[in-house]
Residue frames as a rotation matrix with the C-alpha (Angstrom) as fourth column:
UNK 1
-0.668 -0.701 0.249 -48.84
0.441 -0.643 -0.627 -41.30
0.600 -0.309 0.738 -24.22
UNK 2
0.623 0.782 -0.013 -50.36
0.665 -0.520 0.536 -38.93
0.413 -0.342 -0.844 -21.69
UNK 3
0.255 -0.171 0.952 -49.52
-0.064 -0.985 -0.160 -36.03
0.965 -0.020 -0.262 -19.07
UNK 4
0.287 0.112 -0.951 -48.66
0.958 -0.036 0.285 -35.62
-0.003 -0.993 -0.118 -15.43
UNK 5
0.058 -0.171 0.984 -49.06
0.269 -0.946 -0.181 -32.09
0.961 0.275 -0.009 -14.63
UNK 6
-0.195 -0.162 -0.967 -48.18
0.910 -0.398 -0.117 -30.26
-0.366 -0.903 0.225 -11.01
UNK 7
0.037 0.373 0.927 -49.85
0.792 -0.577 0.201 -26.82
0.609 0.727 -0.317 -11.17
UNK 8
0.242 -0.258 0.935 -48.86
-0.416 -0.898 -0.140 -23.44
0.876 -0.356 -0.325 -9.07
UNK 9
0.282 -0.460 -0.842 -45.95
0.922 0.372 0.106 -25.55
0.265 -0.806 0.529 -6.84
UNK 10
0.929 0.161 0.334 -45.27
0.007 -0.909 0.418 -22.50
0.370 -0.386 -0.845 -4.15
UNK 11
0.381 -0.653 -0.654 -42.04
0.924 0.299 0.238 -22.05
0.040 -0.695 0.718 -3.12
UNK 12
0.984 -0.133 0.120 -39.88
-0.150 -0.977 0.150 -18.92
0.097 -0.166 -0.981 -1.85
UNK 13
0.519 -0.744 0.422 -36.58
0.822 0.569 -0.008 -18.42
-0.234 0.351 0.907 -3.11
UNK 14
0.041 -0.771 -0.635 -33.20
-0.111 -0.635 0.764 -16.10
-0.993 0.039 -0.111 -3.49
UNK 15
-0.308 -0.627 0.716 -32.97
0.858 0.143 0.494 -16.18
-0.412 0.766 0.494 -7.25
UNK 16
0.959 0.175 0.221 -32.01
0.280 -0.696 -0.662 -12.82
0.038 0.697 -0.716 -9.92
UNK 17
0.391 -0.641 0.660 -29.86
0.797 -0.123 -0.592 -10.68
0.460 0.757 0.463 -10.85
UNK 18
0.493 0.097 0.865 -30.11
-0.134 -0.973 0.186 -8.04
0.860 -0.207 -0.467 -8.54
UNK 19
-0.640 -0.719 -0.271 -28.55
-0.021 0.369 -0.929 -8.19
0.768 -0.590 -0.251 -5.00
UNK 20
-0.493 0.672 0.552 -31.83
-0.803 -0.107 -0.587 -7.22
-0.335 -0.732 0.593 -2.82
UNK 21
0.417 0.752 -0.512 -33.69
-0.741 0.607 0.288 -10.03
0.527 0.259 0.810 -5.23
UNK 22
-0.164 -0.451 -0.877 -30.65
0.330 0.813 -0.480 -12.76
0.930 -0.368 0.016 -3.78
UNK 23
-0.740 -0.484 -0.467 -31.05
0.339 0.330 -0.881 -11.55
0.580 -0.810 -0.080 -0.09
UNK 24
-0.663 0.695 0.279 -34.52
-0.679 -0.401 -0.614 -10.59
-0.315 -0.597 0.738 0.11
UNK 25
-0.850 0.274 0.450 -35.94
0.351 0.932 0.095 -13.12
-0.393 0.238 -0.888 -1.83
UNK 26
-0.650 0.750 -0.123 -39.21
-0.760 -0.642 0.097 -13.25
-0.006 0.157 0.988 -3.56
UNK 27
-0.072 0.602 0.795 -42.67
-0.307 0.745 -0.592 -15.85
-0.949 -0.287 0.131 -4.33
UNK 28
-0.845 -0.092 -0.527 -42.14
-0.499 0.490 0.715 -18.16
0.193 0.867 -0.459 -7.41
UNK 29
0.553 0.743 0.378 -44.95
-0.566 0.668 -0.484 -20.62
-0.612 0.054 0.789 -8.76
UNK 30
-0.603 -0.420 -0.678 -43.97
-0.797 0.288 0.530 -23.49
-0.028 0.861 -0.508 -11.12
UNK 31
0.579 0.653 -0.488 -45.81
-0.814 0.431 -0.388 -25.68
-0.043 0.622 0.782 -13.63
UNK 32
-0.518 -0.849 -0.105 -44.39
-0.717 0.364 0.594 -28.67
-0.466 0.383 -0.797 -14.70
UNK 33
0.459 0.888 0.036 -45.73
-0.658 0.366 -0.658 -30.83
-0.598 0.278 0.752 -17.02
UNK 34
-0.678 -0.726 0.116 -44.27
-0.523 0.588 0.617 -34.17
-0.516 0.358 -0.778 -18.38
UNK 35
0.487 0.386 -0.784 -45.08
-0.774 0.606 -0.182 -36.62
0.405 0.695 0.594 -21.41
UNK 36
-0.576 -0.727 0.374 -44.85
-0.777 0.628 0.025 -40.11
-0.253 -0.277 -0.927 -20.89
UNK 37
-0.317 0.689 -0.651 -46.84
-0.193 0.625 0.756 -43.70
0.928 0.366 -0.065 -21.72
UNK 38
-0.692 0.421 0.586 -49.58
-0.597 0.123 -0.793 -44.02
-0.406 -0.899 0.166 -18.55
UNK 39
0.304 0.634 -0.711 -51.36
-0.569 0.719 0.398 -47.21
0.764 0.284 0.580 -20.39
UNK 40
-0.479 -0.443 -0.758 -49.25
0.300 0.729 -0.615 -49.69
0.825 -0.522 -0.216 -18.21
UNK 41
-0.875 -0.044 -0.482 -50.36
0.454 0.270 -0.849 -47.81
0.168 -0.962 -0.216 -15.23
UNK 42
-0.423 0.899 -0.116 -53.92
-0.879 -0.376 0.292 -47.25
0.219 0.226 0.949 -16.30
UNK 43
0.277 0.438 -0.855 -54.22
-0.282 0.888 0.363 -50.77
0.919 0.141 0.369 -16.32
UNK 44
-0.639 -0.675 -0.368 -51.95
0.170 0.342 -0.924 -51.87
0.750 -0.653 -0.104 -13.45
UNK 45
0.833 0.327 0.446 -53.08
-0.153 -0.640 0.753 -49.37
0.532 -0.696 -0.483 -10.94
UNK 46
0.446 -0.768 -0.460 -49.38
0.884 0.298 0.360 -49.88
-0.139 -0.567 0.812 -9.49
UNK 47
0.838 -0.273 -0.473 -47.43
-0.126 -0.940 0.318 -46.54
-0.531 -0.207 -0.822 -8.60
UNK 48
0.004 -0.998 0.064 -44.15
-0.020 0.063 0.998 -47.95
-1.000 -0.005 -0.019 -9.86
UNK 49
0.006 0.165 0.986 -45.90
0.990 0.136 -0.029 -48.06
-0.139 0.977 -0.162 -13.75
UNK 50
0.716 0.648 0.259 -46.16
0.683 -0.727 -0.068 -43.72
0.144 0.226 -0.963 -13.30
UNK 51
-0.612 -0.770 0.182 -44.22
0.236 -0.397 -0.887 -40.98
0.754 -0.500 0.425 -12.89
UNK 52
0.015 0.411 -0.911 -44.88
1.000 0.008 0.020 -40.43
0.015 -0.911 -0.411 -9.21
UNK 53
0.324 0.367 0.872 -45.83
0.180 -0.929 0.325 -36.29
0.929 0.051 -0.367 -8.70
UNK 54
0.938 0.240 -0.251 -44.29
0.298 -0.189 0.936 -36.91
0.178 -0.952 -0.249 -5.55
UNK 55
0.138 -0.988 0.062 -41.15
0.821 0.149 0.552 -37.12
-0.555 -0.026 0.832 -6.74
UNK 56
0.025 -0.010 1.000 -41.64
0.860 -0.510 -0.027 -34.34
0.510 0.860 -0.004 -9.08
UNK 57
0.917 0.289 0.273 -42.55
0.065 -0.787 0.614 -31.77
0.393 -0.546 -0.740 -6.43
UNK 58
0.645 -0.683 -0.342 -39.64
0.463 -0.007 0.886 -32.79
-0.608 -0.730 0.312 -4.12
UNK 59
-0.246 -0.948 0.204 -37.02
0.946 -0.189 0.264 -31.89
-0.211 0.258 0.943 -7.24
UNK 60
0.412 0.341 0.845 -38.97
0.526 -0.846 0.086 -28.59
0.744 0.409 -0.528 -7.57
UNK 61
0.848 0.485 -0.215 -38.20
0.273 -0.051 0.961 -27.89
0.455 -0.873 -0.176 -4.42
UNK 62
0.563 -0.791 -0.241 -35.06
0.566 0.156 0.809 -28.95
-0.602 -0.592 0.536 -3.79
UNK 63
-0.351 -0.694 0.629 -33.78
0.933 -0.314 0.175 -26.19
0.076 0.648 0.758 -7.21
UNK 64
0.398 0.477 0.783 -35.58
0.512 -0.824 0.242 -23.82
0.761 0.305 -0.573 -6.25
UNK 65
0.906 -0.329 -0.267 -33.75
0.246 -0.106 0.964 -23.95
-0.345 -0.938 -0.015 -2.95
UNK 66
0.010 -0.924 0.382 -30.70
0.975 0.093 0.200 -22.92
-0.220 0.370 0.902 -5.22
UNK 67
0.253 0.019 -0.967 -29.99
-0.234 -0.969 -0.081 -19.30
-0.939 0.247 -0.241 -5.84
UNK 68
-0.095 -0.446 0.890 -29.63
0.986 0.083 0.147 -18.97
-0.140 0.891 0.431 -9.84
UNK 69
-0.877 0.014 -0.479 -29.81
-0.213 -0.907 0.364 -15.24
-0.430 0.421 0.799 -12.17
UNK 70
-0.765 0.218 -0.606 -31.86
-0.644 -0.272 0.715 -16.46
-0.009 0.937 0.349 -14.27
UNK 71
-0.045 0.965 0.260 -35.40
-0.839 0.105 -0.534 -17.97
-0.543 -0.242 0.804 -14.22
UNK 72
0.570 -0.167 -0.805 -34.43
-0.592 0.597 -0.542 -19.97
0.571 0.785 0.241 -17.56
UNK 73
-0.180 -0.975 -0.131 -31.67
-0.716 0.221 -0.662 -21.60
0.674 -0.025 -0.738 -15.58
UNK 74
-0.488 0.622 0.612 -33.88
-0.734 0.087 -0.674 -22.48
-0.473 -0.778 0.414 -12.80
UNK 75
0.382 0.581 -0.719 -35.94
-0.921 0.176 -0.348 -24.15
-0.076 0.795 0.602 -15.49
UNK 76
0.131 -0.347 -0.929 -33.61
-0.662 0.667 -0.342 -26.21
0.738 0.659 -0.142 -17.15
UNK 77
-0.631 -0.701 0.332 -32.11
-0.694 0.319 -0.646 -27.50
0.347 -0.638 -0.687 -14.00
UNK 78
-0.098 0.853 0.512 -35.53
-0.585 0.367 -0.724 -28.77
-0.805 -0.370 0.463 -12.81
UNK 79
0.705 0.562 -0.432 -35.81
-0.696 0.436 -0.571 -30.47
-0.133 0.703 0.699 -16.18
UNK 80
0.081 -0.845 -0.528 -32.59
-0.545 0.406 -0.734 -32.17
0.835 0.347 -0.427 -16.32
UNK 81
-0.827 -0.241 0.508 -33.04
-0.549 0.540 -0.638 -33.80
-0.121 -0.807 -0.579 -12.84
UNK 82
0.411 0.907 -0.091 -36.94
-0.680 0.238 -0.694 -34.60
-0.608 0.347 0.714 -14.09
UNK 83
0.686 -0.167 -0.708 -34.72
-0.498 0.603 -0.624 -36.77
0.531 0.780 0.330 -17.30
UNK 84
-0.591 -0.708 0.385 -32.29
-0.737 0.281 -0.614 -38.15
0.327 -0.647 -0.689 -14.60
UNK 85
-0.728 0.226 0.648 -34.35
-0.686 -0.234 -0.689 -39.10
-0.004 -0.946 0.325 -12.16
UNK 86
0.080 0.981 0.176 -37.36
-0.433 0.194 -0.880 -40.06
-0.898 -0.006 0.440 -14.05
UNK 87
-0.778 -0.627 0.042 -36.30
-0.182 0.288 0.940 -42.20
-0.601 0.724 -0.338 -17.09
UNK 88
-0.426 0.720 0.547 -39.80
0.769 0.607 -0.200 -42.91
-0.477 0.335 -0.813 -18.38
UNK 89
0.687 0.680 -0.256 -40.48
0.380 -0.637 -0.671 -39.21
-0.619 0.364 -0.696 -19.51
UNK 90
0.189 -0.411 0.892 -40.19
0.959 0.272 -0.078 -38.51
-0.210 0.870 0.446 -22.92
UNK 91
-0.240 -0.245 0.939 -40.38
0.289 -0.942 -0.172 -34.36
0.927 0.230 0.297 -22.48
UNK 92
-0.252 0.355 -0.900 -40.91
0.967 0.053 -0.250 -31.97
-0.041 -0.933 -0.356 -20.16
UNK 93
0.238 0.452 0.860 -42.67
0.494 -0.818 0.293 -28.47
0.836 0.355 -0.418 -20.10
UNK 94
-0.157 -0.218 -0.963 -41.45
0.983 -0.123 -0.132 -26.42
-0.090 -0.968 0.234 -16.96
UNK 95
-0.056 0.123 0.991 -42.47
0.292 -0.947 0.133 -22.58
0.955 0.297 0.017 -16.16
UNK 96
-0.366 -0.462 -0.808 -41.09
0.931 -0.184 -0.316 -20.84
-0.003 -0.868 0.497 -13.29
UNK 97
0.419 0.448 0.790 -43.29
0.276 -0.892 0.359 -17.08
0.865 0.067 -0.497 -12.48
UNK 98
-0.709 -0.595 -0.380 -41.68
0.665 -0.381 -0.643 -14.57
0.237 -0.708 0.665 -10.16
UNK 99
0.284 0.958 0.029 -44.43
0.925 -0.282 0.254 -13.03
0.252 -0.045 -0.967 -8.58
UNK 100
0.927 0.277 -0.251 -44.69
0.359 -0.851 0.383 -9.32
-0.108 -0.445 -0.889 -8.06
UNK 101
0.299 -0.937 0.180 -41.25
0.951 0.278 -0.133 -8.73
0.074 0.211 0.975 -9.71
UNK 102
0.213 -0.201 -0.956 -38.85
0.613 -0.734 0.291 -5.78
-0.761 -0.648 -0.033 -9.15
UNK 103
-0.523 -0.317 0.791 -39.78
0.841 -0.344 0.418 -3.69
0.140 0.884 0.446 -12.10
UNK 104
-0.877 0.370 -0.308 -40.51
-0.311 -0.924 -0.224 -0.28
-0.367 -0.101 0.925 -12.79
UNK 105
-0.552 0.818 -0.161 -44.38
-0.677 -0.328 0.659 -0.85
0.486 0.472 0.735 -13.15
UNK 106
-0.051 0.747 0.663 -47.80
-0.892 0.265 -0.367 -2.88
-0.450 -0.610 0.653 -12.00
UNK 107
-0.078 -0.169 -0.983 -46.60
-0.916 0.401 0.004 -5.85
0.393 0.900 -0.186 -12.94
UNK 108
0.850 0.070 0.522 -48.45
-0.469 0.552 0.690 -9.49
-0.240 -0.831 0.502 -10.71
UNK 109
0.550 -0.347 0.760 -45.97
-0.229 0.812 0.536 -11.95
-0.804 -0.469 0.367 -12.31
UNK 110
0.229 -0.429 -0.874 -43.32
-0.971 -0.039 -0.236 -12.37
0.067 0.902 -0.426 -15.03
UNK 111
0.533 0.034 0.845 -42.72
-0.563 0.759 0.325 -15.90
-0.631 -0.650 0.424 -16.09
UNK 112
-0.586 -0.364 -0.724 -40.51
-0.799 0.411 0.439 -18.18
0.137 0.836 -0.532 -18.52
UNK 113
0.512 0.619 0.596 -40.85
-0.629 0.742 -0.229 -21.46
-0.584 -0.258 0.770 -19.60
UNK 114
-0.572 -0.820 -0.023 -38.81
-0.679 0.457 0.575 -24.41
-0.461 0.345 -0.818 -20.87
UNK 115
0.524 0.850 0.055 -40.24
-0.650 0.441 -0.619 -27.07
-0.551 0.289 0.783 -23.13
UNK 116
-0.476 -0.873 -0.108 -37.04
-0.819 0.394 0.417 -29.82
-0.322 0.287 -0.902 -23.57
UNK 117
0.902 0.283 -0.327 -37.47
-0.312 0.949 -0.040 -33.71
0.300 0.138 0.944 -25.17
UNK 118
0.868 -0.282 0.408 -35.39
-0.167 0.607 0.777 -36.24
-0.467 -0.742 0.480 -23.96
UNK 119
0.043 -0.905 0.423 -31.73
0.784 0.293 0.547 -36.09
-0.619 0.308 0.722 -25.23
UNK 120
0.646 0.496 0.580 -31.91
0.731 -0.620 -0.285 -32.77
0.218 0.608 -0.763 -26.50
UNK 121
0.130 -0.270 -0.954 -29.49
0.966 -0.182 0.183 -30.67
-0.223 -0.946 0.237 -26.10
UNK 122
0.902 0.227 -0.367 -28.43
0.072 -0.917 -0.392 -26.83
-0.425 0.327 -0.844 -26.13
UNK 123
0.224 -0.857 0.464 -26.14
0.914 0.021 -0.404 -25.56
0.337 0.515 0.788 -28.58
């Protein structure tokens, strides 16, 4: 087994609860971090034995470009297209930070995090 990790992906995005957060937007980071076996492509050297990180970024991207409430939701979604998409990873670790959120205080960056295996599901 091993890791492919993507660390503070930048994107700017319409997601909460509030109405100024959906139409003013705010700056998000996300982590993601997947298990999977990277012997085959330790040895290989062949992209098509890994999970490509290119493909990982692009589906960060493309959900964060969704408006959601909820940070968690955000999350999952990014993981479920990550087990779609990517059939070779056995979990996945996502965290999604809203920088400089709209709370009463001095607060840089509130963040969740998801941490699913493969075929898991919610009850």
């Amino acid at each position: 087994m091993g890791k492919v990790q993507l660390e503070n992906i930048k994107a700017y995005a319409h997601h909460g609860c509030l109405p100024q957060e959906t139409n003013i937007g705010s700056d998000y980071l996300v982590n993601v971090s997947v298990d999977t076996n990277l012997l085959i492509a330790s040895v290989s050297d062949e992209l098509k034995d890994t999970v490509d990180y290119v493909h990982i970024n692009k589906i960060v991207k493309q959900e964060m470009a969704t408006p959601s409430k909820l940070l968690e939701h955000v999350a999952k979604r990014i993981i479920d297209r990550i087990f779609i998409e990517l059939p070779t990873v056995d979990s996945a670790m996502v965290s999604v930070s809203k920088i400089n959120p709209p709370i009463n205080g001095d607060v840089e960056k509130v963040t969740v995090s998801l941490n699913l295996q493969r075929g898991q599901s919610v009850q």
